[in-house]
C-alpha positions in Angstrom: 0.0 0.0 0.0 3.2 2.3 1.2 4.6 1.9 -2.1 1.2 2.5 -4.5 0.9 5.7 -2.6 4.7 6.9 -3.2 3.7 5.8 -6.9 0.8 7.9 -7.3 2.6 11.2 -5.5 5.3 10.7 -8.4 2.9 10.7 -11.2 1.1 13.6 -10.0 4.6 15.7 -9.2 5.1 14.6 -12.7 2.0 15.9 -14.6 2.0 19.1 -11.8 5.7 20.2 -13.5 4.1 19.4 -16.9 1.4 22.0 -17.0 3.3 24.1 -14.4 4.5 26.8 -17.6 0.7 27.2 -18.9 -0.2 27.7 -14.8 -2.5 24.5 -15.1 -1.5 22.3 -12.4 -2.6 19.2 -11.4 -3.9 19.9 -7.5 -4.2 17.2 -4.7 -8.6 17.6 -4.0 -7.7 16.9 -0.2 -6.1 19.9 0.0 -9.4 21.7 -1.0 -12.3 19.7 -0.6 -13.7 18.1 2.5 -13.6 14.4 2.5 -16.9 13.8 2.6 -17.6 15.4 -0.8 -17.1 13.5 -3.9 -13.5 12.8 -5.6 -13.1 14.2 -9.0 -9.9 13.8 -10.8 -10.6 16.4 -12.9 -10.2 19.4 -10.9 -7.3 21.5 -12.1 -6.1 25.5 -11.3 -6.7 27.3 -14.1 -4.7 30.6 -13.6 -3.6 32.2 -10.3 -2.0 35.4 -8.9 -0.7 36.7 -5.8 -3.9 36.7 -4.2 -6.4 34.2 -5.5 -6.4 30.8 -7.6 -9.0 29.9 -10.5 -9.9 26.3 -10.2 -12.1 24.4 -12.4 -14.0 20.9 -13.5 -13.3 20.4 -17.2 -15.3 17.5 -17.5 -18.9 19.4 -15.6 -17.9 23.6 -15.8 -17.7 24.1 -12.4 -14.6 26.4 -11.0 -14.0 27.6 -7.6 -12.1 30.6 -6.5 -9.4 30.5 -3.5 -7.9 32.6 -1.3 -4.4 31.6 -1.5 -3.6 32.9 1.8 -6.8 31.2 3.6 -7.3 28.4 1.3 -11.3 29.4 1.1 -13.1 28.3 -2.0 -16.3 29.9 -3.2 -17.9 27.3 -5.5 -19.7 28.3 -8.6 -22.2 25.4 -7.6 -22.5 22.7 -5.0 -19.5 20.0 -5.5 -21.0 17.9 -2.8 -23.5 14.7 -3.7 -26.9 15.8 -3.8 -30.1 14.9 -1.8 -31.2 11.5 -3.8 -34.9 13.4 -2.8 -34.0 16.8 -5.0 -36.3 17.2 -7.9 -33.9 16.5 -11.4 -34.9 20.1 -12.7 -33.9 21.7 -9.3 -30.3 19.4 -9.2 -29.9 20.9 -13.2 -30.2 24.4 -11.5 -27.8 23.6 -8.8 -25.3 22.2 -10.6 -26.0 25.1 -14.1 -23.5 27.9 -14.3 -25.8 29.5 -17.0 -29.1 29.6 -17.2 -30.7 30.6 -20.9 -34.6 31.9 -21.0 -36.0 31.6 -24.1 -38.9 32.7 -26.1 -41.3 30.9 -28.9 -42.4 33.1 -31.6 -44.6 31.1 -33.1 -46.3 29.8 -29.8 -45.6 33.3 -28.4 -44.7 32.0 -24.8 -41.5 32.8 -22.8 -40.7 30.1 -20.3 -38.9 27.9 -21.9 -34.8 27.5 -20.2 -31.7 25.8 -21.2 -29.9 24.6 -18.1 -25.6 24.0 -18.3 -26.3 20.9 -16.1 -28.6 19.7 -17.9 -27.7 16.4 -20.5 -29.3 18.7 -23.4 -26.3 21.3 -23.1 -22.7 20.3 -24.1 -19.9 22.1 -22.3 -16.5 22.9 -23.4 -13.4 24.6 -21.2 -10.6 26.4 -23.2 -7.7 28.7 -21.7 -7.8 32.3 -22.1 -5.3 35.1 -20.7 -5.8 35.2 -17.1 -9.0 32.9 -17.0 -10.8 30.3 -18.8 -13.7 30.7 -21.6 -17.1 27.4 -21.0 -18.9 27.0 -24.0 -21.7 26.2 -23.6 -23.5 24.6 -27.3 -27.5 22.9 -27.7 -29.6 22.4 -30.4 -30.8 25.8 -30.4 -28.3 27.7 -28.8 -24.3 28.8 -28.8 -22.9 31.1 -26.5 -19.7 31.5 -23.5 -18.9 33.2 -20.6 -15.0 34.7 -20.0 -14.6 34.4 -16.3 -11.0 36.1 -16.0 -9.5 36.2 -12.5 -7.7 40.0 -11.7 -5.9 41.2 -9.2 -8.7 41.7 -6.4 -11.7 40.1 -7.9 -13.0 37.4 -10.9 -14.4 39.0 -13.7 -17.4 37.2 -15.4 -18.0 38.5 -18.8 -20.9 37.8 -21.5 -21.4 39.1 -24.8 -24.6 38.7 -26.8 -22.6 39.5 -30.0 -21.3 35.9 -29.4 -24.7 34.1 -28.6 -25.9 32.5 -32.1 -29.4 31.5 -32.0 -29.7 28.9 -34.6 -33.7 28.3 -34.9 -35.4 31.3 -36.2 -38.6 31.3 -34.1 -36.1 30.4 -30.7 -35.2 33.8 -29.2 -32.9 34.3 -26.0 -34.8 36.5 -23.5 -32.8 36.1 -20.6 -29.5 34.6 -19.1 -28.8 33.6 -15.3 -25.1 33.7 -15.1 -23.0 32.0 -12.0 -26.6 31.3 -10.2 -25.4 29.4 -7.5 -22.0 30.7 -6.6 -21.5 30.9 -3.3 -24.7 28.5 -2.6 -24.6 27.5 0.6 -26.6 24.3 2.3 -28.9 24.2 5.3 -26.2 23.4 7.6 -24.3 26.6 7.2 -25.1 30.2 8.6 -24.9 33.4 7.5 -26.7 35.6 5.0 -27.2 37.6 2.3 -27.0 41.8 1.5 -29.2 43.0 -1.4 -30.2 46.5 -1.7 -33.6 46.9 -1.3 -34.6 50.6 -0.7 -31.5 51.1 2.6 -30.6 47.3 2.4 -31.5 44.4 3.6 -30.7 41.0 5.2 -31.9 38.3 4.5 -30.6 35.1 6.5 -29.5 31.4 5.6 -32.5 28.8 6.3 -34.3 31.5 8.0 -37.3 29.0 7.8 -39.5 32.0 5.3 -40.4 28.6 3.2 -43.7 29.8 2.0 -43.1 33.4 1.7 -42.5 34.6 -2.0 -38.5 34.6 -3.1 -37.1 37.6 -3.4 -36.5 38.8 -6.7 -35.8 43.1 -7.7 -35.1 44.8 -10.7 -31.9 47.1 -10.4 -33.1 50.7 -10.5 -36.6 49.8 -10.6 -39.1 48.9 -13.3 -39.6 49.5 -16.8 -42.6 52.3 -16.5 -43.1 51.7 -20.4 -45.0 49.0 -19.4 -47.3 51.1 -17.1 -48.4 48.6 -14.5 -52.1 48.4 -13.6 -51.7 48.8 -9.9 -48.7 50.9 -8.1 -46.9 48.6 -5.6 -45.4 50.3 -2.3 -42.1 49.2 -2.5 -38.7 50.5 -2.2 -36.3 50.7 -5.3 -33.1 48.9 -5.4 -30.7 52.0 -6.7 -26.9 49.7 -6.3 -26.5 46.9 -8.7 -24.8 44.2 -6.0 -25.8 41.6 -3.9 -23.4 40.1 -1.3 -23.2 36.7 0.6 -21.8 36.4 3.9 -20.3 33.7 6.3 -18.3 33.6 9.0 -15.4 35.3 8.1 -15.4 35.4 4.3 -18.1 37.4 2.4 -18.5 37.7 -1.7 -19.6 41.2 -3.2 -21.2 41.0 -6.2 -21.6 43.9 -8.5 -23.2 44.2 -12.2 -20.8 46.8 -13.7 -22.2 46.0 -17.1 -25.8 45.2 -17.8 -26.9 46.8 -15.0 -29.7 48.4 -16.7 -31.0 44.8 -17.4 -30.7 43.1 -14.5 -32.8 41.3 -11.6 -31.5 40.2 -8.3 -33.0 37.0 -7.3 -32.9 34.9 -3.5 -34.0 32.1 -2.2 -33.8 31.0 1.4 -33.3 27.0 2.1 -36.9 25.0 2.1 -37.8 27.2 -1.2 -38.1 25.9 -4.7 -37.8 22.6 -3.5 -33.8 23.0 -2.3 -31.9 22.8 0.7 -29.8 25.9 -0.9 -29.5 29.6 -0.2 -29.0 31.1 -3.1 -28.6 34.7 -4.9 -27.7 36.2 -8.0 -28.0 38.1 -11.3 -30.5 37.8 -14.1 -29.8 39.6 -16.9 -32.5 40.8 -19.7 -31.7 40.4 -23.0 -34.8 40.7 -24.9 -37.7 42.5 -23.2 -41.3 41.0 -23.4 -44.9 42.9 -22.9 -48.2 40.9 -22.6 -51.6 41.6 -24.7 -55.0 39.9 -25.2 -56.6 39.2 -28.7 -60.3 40.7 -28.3 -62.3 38.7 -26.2 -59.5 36.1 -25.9 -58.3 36.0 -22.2 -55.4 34.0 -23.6 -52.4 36.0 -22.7 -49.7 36.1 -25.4 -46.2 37.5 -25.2 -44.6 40.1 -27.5 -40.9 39.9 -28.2 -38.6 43.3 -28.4 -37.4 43.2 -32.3 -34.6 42.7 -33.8 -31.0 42.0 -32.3 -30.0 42.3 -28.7 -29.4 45.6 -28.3 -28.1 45.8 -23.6 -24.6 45.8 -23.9 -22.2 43.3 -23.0 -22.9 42.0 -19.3 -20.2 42.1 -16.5 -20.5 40.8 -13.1 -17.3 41.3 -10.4 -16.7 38.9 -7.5 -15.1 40.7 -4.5 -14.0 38.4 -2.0 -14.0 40.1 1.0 -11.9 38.6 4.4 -12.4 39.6 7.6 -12.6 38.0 11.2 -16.8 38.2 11.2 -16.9 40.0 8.2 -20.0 42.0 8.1 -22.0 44.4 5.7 -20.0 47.3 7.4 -17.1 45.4 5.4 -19.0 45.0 2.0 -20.4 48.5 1.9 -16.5 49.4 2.5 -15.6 47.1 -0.1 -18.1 48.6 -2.8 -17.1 52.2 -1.7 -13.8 51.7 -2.9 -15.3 50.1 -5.7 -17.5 53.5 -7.2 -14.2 55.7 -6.3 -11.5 54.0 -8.1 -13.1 52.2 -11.2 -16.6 54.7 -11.4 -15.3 58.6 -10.9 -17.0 58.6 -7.4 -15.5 62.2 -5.8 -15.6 63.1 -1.9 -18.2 66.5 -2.5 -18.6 66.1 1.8 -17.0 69.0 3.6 -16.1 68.7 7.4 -19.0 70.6 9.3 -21.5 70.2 6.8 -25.2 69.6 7.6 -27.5 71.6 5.3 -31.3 71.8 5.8 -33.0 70.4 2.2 -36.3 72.3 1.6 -37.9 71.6 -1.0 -40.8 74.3 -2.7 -43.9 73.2 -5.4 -44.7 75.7 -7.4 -47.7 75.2 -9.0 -50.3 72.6 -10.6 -53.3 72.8 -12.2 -57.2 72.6 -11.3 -60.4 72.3 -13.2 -62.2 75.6 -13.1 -65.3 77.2 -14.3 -65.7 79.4 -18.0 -68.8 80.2 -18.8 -70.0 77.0 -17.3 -67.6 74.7 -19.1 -64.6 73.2 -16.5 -61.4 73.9 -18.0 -57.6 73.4 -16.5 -56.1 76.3 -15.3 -52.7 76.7 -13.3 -52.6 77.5 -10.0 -50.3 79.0 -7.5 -49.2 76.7 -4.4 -46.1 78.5 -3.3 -45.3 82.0 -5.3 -41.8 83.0 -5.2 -42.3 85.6 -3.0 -44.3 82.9 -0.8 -41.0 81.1 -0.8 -38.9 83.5 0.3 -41.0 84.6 3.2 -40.7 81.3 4.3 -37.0 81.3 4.0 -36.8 84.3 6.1 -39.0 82.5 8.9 -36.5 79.9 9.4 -34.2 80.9 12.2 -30.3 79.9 13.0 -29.5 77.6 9.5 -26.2 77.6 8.6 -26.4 75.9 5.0 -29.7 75.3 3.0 -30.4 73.3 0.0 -33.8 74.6 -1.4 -35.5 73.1 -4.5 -38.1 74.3 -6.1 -40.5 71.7 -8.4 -43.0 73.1 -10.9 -42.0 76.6 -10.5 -42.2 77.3 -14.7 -45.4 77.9 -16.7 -44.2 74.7 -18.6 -43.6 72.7 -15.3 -47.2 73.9 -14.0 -49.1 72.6 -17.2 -47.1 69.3 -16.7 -45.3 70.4 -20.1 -41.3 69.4 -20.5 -39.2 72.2 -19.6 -36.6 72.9 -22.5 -36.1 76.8 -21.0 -36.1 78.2 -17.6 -38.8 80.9 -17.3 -40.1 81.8 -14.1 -44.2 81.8 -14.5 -46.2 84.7 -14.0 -48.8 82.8 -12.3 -45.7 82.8 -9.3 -44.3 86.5 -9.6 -42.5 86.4 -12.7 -39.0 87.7 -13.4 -38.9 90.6 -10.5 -40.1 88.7 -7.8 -37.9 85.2 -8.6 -35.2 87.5 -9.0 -35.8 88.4 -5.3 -35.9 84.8 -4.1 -32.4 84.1 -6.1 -30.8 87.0 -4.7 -31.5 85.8 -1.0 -30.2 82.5 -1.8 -27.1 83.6 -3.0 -26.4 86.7 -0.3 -26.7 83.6 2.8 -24.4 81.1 0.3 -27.4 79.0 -0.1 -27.7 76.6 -2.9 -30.7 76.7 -5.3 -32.2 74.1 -8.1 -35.2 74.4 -9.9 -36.1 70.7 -10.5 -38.2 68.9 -13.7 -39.9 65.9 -14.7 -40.3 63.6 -17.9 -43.9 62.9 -17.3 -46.0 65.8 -19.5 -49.3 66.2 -21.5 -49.3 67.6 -25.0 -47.6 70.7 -25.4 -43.8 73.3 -25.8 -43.6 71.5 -28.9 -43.9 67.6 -27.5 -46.7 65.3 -27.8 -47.8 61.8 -27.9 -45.4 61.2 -30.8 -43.0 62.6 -28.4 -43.4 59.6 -25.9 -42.5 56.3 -25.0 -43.6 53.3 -27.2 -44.2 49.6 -25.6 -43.5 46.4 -27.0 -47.0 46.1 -28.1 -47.0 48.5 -30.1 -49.2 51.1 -28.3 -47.7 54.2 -26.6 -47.2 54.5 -23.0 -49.7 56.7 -21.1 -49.0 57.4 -17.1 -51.9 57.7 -15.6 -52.5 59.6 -11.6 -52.8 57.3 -9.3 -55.5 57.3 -6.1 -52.7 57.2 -3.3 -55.5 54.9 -0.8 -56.1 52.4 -3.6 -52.9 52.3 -5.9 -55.3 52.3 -9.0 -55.6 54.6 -11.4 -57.4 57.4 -11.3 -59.5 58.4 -14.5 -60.7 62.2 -13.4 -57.2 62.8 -14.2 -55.4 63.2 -17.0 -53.2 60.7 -18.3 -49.5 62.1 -18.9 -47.1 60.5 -21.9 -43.5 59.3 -21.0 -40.4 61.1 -22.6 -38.6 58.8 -25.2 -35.1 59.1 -23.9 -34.0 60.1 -27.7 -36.0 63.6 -26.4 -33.4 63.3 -22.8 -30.9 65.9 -24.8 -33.5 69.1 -25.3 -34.8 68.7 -21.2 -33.4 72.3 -19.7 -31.9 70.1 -16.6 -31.3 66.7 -15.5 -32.1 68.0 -11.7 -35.1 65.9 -10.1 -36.7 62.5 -10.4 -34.8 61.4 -13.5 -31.8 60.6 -11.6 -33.8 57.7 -9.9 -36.2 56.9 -13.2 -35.1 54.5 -16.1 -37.0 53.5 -18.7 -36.5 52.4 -22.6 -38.7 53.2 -25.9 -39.7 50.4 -27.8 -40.8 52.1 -30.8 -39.1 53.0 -34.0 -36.5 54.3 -32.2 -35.7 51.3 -30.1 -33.9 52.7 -26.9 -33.5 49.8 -24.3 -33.0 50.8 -20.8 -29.4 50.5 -21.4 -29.3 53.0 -24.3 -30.9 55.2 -22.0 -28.6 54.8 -19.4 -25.9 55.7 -21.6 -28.2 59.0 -22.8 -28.6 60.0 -19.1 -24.8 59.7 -18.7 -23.8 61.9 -21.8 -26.2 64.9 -21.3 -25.7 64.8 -17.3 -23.4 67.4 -16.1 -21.8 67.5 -12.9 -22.9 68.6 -9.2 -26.8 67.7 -9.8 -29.6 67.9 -7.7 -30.7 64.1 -7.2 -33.8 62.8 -6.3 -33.2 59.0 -5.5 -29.7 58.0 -7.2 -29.3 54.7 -8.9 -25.6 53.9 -9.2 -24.7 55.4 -12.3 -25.9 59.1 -11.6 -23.7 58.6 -8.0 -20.6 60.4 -9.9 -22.4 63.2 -10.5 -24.1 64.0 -7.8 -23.7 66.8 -5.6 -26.8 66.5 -3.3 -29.4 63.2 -3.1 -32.5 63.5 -1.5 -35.2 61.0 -0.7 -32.6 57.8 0.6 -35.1 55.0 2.2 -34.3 54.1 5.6 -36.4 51.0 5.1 -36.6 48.5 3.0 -39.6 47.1 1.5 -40.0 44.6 4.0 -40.7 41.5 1.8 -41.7 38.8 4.0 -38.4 36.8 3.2 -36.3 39.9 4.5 -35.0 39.7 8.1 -33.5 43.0 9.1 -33.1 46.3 7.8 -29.7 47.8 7.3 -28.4 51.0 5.9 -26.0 50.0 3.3 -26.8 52.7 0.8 -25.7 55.3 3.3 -22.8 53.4 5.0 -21.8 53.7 1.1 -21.8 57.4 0.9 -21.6 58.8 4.0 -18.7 61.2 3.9 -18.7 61.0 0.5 -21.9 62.6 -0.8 -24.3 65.0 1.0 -27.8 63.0 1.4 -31.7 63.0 3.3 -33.9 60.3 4.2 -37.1 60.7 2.5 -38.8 64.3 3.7 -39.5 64.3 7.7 -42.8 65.8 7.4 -44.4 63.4 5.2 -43.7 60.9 8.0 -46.5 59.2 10.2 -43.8 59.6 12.9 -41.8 62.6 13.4 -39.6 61.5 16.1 -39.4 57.9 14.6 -38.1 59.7 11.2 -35.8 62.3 12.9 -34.2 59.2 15.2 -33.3 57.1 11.8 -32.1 60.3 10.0 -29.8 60.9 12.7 -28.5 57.4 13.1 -28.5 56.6 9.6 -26.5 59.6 8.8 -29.0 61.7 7.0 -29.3 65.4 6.4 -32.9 67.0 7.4 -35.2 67.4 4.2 -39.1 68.4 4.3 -41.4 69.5 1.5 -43.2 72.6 1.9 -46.0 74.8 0.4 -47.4 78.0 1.6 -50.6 76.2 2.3 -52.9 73.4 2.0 -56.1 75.6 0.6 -54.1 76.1 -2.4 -53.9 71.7 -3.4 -58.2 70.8 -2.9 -58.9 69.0 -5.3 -55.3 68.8 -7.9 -53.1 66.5 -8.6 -50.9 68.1 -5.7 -52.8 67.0 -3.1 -51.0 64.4 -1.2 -48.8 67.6 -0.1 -51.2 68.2 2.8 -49.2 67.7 5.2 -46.4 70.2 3.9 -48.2 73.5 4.8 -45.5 76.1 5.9 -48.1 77.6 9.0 -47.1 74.9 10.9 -43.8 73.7 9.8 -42.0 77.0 9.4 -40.8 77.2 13.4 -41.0 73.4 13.7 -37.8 72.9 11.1 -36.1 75.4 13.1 -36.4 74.0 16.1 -35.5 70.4 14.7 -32.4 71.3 12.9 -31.1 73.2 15.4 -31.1 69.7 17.9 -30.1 67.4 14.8 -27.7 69.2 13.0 -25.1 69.4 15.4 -24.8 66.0 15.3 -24.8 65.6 11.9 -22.1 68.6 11.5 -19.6 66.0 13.7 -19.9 63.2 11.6 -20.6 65.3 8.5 -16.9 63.8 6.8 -16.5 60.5 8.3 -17.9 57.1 7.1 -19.9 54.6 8.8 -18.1 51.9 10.5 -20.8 50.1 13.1 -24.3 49.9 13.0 -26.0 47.3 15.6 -29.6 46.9 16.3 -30.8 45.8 19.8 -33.9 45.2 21.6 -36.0 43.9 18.5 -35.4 46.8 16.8 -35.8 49.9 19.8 -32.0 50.7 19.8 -29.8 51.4 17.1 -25.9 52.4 17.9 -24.0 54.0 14.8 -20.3 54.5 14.6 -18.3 56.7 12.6 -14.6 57.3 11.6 -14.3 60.0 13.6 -15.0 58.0 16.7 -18.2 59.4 17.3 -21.5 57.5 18.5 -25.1 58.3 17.7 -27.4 55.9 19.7 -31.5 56.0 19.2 -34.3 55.0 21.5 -37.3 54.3 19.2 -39.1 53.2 22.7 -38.2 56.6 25.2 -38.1 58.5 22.2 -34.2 59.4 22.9 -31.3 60.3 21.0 -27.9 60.0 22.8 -24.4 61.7 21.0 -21.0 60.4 22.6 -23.4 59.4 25.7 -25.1 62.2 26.1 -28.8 62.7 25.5 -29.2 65.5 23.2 -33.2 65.5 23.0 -36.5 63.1 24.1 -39.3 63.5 22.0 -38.1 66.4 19.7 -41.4 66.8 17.8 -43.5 67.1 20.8 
């Protein structure tokens, strides 16, 4: 036995020095696998660096990537034996590292999928530079992925141009790429980051077996395809997802594709596996859904002609740590946006402005001669505005926006020239209102939309086209009902060919992506790349998706909740462990809150600048579109902001340039402790209604 052992050592020292020159050695499995898993002969390194070491299966596609100074693997998919229970299409998913989606175009249905594990997909493994290319070839299908192994990070890398679809009526749709890396079994703890609204958390076998898996679209949905019912959910503005264990976490990010993609989870128990899982789904081909006269029989439309979203990109960050957190990742994808994405520190030291944000004007149906007609009319007049300004007391810095304060803006007409409306004071009296801005070294944006009705030169033509053919119409939507509303008008959606002639990109843009699906076939990556080229610097952000982040100067309107899907376990504030210190930001407006002190507690422990909407008064919104602002009247808000910046802003001023470096929850949620850089602590009672700085309380029940 001695001497079949010292046999086999020599045979493998001799194929290791073989392939040592092309940096494809042979590896012992023991070294990297746990015995109980299965022996495979074929596993091989692929390419290495300092820092990590590709490994791969030739004979099934699966590669793993190592820490070279821990040893830790993170597995594309499970290399253990699977349950003899597990459904076959459930074991092809676990052990796929692509999944296809495909269309019919004859039978016009969608969910039809090509699985890598599966015996109807052939898989090849060649050599490239720095990485290896799988091939992956079916009867209807031929397409790789590069997965290329850098410095810091793997690089996986897809490009449609490379997919050939061999049957004419069999059309990709979507592709799944790396779906199980880092899947982790019911035995193992930790948990996984994804970036709904703030973040959330959502934990290994956390027992949510019948609750709905989570699954968001980066930078929210396609509003060309106007849904019939509003949901009241948070966005998700950062394309990553993370997994975490012990002391070893993976960052993902989409830095291509982006635009396209969905982040899917699943919890153990779910879909009929003992695996947590999470990744990407990428869009290729976009699909909308109509009904042939009285048929209810739903068939799906296909977007035309080529794929037209880019290549698709997904970066692995391992991140090591001794109980690594999200702390860590958020750290990790920081560094991330400032050395590959242009992010810039705009944060000052000592700098907590007050965001105020003014609305102009709408419209309401009035009487002439008996017949209702839409005229504009005056919420907050310029002069309005600045007598409000003046009432507020002891503020240092001040952001003040100011929405619907054109003619244009009023009539829900795209702005392509700033004109102050005569309906607000006209040219004298803004003139005033700039002028005090400037003289207290206040900043000032005016803010638009690309919602409109017919007018300035744009009109339905002007819009948004769906897949179906038809043009996209926005309709107002009853905020106790989430439906529709039909005594309004219907508004059209700006094609983003129309992005270049819109006087500023200021507003709810920043946080809005959509495509056009007519003639002019824009997908939401072409208009991500539109947004990018007419954006200039230092904007006014309402919401920020990741790729308006390096141009941002001010963001308003952060979550500090999730959406709370029932498969979510804990809210965390990754979005603002992000940027704090970096760029200036709110939470959404304090005012609009059910809760004052609840609101002001998380701003302050979540690092977030005071913001609150404001008109002159509530008589001014019966009966508009504007009146969900009711509770934003200045009579009884002007000396209350006062009073509540004075108390929070202090404590923002001392943390103004530092980043977030703890955030812990106790007590089911009633305390939340926040470190910073600087070595200051906020700490929040949500129960006594108490907010404590460095151990001292600094107010109890502010608002009351």
């Amino acid at each position: 036995m001695y001497r079949i052992k010292i046999f086999f050592i020599i045979i493998l020292s001799f194929f290791s020095m073989t392939f040592s020159e092309i940096h494809t050695d042979i590896i012992n499995i023991s070294d990297y696998v746990p015995p109980e898993f299965s022996y495979n002969p074929e596993l091989r390194t692929a390419t290495e660096n300092e820092n990590y070491r590709l490994l791969v299966y030739d004979n099934t596609g699966i590669f793993g990537l190592q820490d070279r100074k821990t040893g830790y693997i993170w597995w594309s998919s499970p290399i253990e034996e699977l349950n003899d229970d597990i459904k076959p299409v459930v074991a092809e998913n676990l052990k796929s590292s692509v999944i296809l989606k495909y269309g019919d175009l004859e039978k016009h249905t969608e969910n039809n999928y090509l699985r890598s594990g599966s015996p109807d997909c052939m898989t090849g493994i060649s050599d490239i530079p720095d990485g290896i290319r799988i091939d992956y070839n079916s009867g209807s299908f031929h397409f790789y992925v590069d997965y290329i192994l850098e410095k810091n990070c793997l690089k996986a890398v897809f490009k449609p141009s490379g997919l050939v679809e061999k049957n004419n009526f069999e059309i990709a749709t979507e592709i799944t790429i790396a779906g199980n890396f880092g899947a982790s079994d019911d035995t193992e703890n930790g948990y996984f980051i994804v970036p709904d609204g703030c973040g959330t958390l959502i934990n290994f076998n956390n027992g949510k077996i019948n609750t709905t898996p989570y699954r968001q679209k980066i930078y929210g949905e396609n509003i060309t395809a106007v849904p019939e019912k509003i949901s009241d959910t948070e966005q998700a503005y950062l394309p990553i997802y993370s997994i975490v264990r012990e002391n070893n976490a993976l960052l993902a990010i989409a830095s291509q594709g982006d635009a396209d993609a969905y982040i899917s989870a699943n919890v153990s128990g779910q879909s009929g596996s003992n695996y947590n899982t999470c990744n990407f789904t990428f869009i290729l081909r976009n699909t909308d859904n109509y009904y042939m006269g009285d048929n209810t029989e739903k068939f799906t439309v296909f977007e035309n002609g080529d794929i037209d979203s880019g290549n698709i990109e997904i970066i692995y960050y391992p991140v090591v740590k001794e109980n690594v957190n999200y702390i860590d990742v958020a750290e990790c994808y920081r560094n991330y946006l400032i050395n590959k994405c242009g992010l810039v520190r705009s944060v000052s030291e000592n700098y907590s402005p007050l965001y105020v944000k003014f609305y102009g004007g709408t419209e309401k149906k009035k009487s002439f001669f008996g017949i209702p007609v839409m005229r504009k009319q005056k919420i907050t007049s310029y002069s309005e505005a600045l007598e409000i300004l003046g009432k507020l007391e002891n503020i240092d810095d001040m952001v003040v926006a100011y929405e619907n304060c054109t003619d244009f803006g009023i009539e829900n007409k795209i702005d392509t020239d700033f004109r102050p409306s005569g309906i607000l004071g006209g040219k004298k009296d803004f003139s005033k209102l700039q002028n005090f801005i400037e003289e207290n070294n206040f900043e000032f944006y005016p803010v638009a939309d690309t919602e409109y009705l017919s007018g300035n030169g744009f009109s339905i033509f002007s819009g948004t086209m769906r897949i179906s053919g038809t043009y996209t119409q926005i309709p107002v939507y009853n905020p106790a009902f989430s439906t529709p509303d039909n005594s309004y008008r219907k508004k059209y959606l700006l094609s983003p060919e129309n992005f270049s002639k819109i006087d500023n990109f200021s507003g709810k843009i920043t946080s809005v992506l959509y495509g056009d699906y007519g003639k002019n076939k824009i997908t939401r990556y072409r208009a991500m790349e539109v947004i990018k080229e007419n954006i200039s610097e230092n904007i006014f952000a309402d919401g920020a998706n990741a790729y308006i982040l390096p141009y941002a100067s001010h963001i308003i309107n952060i979550p500090v909740h999730s959406s709370s899907f029932d498969i979510s376990d804990t809210d965390v504030p990754f979005y603002q462990t992000v940027l704090h210190g970096i760029i200036p930001y709110t939470s959404t407006a304090v005012n609009s809150s059910a809760d004052i002190d609840n609101m002001l507690l998380m701003s302050a422990v979540t690092g977030s600048n005071l913001y609150y909407d404001i008109i002159n008064s509530s008589d001014e919104i019966r009966n508009t579109e504007s009146d969900y602002l009711f509770y934003a009247d200045s009579s009884y808000w002007t000396e209350t902001i006062s009073g509540q910046y004075s108390i929070i802003s202090p404590v923002l001023k001392s943390v103004s340039n530092a980043t977030i470096t703890g955030y812990t929850v106790e007590n089911s949620g009633q305390k939340i402790i926040t470190g910073f850089s600087s070595g200051d602590v906020i700490k929040a009672d949500f129960s006594e209604k108490t907010l404590e700085f460095n151990d001292k309380i600094i107010y109890t029940g502010v608002s009351e």
